[in-house]
N, C-alpha and C positions, 0 to 999 in steps of 0.2 A: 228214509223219507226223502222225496225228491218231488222238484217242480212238477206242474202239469202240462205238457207239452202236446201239440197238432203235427201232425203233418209226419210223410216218409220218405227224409230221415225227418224224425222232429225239428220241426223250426221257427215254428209259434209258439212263445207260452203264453199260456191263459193263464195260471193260477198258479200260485206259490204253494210250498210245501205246507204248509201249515194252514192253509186256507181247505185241503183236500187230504183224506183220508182216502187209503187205496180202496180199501172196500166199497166207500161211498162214491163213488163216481160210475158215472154207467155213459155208453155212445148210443142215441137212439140207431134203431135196424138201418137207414140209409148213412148213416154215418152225416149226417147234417147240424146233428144237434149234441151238445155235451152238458150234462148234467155234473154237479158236486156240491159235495160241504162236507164239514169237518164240525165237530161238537162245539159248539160257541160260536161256531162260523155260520154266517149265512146260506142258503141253499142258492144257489146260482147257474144260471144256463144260457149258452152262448150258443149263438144260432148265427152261423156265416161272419164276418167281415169284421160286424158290431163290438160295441160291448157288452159285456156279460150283464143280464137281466139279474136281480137278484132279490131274495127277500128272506127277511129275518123270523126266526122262530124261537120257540120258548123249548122243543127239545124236539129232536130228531131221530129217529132209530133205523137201521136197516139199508139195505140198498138203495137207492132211487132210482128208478123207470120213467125213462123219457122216449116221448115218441117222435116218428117227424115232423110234427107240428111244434114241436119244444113244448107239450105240456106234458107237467111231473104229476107221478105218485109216488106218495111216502108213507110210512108206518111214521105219525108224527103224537106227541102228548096233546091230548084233549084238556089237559085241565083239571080233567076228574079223577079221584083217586082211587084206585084197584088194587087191595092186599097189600098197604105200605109199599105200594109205587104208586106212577101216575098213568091212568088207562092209553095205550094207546089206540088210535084210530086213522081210518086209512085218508089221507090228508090228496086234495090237489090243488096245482097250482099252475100257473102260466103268466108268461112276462105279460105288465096290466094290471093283475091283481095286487088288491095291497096286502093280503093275507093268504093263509095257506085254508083251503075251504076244506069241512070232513064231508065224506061222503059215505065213509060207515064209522058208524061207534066204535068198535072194537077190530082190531086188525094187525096181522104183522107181513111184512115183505110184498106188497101188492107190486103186480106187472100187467102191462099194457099187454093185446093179445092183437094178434090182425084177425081178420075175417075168417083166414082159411085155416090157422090155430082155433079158432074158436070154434068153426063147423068142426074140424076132425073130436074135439073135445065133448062136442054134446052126442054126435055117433059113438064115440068111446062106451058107454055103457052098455051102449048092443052086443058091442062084439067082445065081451069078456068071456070066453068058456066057449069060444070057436075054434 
């Protein structure tokens, strides 16, 4: 486990070891924005210069996807319970909000798409069996 560091060679830390779980950290596509958290820890996102935005949750699951705007999605617990766990659902959020909003009931690993991801994906079904 090791701090969360910026820059090449590393020379910013943003976050301590224990605040950040390697899995859970993601760099939005321009590299502007850094997303983390760590189970008990807050979700948190640091956009330029600042200090890290941050907000607290009741349980976290999966990667987090941040875009260059600094807003996150998360697979986060709804609250409700599924099969002796608790349901998740696909969570967003951005510094501002005082909570993590769902935006679907049910959901695991959600990721932000650009434009021209998204066109090639909805053509994708034409061209299977060419």
């Amino acid at each position: 486990m090791s701090d969360l560091y910026e820059g090449l060679p590393p020379s910013r830390r943003i976050a301590a070891a224990e605040d950040v779980y390697v899995h859970y950290f993601n760099v939005s596509p321009d590299g502007s924005r850094i997303a983390w958290f760590n189970d008990g820890r807050p979700l948190c996102v640091l956009s330029g210069d600042g200090p890290a935005q941050c907000v607290d949750h009741s349980t976290l699951s999966d990667p987090v996807s941040v875009n260059n705007a600094g807003e996150v999605l998360i697979a986060a617990g709804t609250g409700q319970g599924c099969d002796n766990d608790e349901c998740l659902g696909i969570g967003y959020w951005k510094a501002g909000l005082p909570s993590i909003v769902f935006l679907e009931p049910i959901g695991r690993n959600p990721q932000w798409l650009s434009a021209g991801s998204a066109a090639l994906l909805e053509k994708w079904p034409g061209q299977r069996g060419r």
